[in-house]
C-alpha positions as CSV (number, residue, x, y, z in Angstrom):
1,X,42.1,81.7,95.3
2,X,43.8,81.7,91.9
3,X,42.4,78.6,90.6
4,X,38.7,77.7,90.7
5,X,39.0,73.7,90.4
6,X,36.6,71.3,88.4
7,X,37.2,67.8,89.6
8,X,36.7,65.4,86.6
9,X,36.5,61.6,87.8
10,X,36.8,59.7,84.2
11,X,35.9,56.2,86.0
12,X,32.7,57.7,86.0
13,X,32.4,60.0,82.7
14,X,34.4,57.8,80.1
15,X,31.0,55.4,79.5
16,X,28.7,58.1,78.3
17,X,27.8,59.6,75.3
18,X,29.5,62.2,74.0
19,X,26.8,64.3,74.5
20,X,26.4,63.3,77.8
21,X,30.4,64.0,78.1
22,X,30.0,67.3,77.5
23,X,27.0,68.1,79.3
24,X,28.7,66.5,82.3
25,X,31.9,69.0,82.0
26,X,29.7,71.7,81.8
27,X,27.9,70.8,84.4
28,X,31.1,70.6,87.1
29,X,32.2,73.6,85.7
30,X,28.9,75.4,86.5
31,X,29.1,73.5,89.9
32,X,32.6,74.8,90.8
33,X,31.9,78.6,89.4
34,X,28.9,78.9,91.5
35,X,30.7,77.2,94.4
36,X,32.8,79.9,93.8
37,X,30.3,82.8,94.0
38,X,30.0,83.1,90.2
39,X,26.5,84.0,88.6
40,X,27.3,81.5,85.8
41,X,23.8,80.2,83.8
42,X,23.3,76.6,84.8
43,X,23.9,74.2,81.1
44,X,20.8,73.0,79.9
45,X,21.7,69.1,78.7
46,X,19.5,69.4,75.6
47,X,21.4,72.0,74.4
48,X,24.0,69.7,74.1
49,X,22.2,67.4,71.9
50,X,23.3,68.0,68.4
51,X,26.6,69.9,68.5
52,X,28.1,69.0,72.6
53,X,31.9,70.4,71.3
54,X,30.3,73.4,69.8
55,X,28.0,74.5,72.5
56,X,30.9,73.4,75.2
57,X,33.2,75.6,73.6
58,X,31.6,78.5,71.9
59,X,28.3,78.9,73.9
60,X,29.4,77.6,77.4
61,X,33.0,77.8,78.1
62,X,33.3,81.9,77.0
63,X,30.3,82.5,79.6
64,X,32.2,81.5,82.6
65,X,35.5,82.6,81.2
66,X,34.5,86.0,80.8
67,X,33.6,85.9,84.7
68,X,37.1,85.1,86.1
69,X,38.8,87.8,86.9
70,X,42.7,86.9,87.8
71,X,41.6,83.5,88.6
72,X,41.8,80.6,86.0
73,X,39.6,77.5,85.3
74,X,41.7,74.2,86.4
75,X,40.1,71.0,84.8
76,X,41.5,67.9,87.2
77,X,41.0,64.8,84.9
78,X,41.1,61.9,87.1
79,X,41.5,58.3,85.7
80,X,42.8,60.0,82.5
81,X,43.9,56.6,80.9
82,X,40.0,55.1,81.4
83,X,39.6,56.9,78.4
84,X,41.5,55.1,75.8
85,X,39.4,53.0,73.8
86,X,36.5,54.5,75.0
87,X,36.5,58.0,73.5
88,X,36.8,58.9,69.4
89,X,40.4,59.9,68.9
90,X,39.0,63.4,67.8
91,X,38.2,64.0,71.6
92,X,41.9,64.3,72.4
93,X,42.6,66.5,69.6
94,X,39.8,68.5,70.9
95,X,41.4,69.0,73.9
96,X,44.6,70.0,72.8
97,X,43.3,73.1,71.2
98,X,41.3,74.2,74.5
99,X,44.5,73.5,75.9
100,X,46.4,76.0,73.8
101,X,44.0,78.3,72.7
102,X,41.4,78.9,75.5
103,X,42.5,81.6,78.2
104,X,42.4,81.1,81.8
105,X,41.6,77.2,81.3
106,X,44.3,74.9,83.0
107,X,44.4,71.0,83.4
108,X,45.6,68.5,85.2
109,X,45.6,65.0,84.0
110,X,46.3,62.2,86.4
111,X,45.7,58.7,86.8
112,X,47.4,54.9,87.7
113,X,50.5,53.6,86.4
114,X,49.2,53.0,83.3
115,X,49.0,56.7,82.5
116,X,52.8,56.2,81.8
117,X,52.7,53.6,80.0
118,X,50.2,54.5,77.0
119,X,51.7,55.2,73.8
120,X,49.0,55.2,71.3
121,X,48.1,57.5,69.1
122,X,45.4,59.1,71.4
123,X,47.9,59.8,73.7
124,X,50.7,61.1,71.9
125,X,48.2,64.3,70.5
126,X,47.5,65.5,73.6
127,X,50.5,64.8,75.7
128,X,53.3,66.0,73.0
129,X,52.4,69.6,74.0
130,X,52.1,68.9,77.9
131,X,54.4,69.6,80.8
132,X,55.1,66.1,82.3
133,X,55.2,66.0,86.6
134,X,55.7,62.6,88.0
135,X,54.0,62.7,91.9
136,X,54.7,60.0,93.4
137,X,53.9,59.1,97.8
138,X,54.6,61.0,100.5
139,X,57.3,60.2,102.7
140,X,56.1,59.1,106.7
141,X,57.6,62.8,107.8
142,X,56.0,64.8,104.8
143,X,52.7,63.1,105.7
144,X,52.8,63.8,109.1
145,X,52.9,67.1,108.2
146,X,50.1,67.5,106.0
147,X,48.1,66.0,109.0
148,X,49.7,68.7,111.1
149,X,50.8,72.2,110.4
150,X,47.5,73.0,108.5
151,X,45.8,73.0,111.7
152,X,48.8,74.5,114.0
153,X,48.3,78.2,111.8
154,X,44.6,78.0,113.9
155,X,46.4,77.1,117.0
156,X,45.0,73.8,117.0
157,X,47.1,70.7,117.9
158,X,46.8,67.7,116.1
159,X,47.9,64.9,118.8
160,X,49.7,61.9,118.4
161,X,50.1,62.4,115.0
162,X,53.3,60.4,114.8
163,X,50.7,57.3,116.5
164,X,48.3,57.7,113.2
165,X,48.5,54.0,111.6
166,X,49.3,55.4,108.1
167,X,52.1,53.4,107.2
168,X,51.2,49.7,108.1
């Protein structure tokens, strides 16, 4: 795989302390990288009492960079808009710079409609520097696919799969 995947669900993480914040993210990333057969030291949440960004970024993050090889870190922020209002606008600056000067560290940010429509400051420094990718639904036929041909590469057969109540 080229991408190990942290799955970041902001419903969920956008209440807490920053401390907390941070510990958390370290925390999925250890989860992922040892899901992934990485010998990566598990983060220690006091350590992220008085400095969270510092010890994320200088103490944590380089420990489990260093141990991908060609594969890269992809951070999947779900929710992405739960944080406005929530977080210190320093957090998305933060961001931005692991964004563009952290090696092998990726992310995705997703999240409802209203992900388009924020235009606030917040917003505008991390986003001016992203690639933008509306995904929008599947169509009945691409679906119905998905449900399909992974299984038909194992010669299994997926039956009825045009009778699956997906679209009512």
């Amino acid at each position: 795989r080229d991408f190990i995947p942290v799955y970041l669900d902001m419903q969920g993480m956008s209440s807490l302390s920053e401390e907390r914040f941070f510990y958390s993210l370290a925390r999925k990333i250890y989860l992922a990288a040892y899901n992934n057969k990485m010998l990566v030291a598990e983060p220690d949440e006091k350590d992220f009492i008085d400095e969270p960004r510092f010890i994320f970024r200088e103490v944590f993050l380089p420990k489990v960079i260093n141990l991908l090889d060609i594969q890269r870190l992809l951070l999947l922020w779900d929710e992405f808009e739960e944080l406005e209002g929530k977080a210190d606008i320093s957090l998305f600056s933060y961001l931005r710079n692991l964004m563009q000067h952290v090696e092998k560290l990726d992310f995705i940010f997703s999240g409802g409609p209203r992900l388009l429509d924020l235009s606030s400051e917040y917003w505008s420094i991390l986003f001016n520097t992203a690639l933008h990718k509306k995904v929008s639904f599947l169509s009945e036929e691409n679906a119905i696919d998905l449900l399909v041909k992974p299984v038909e590469k194992d010669n299994m057969v997926c039956k009825d799969a045009h009778h699956v109540d997906l679209f009512k």
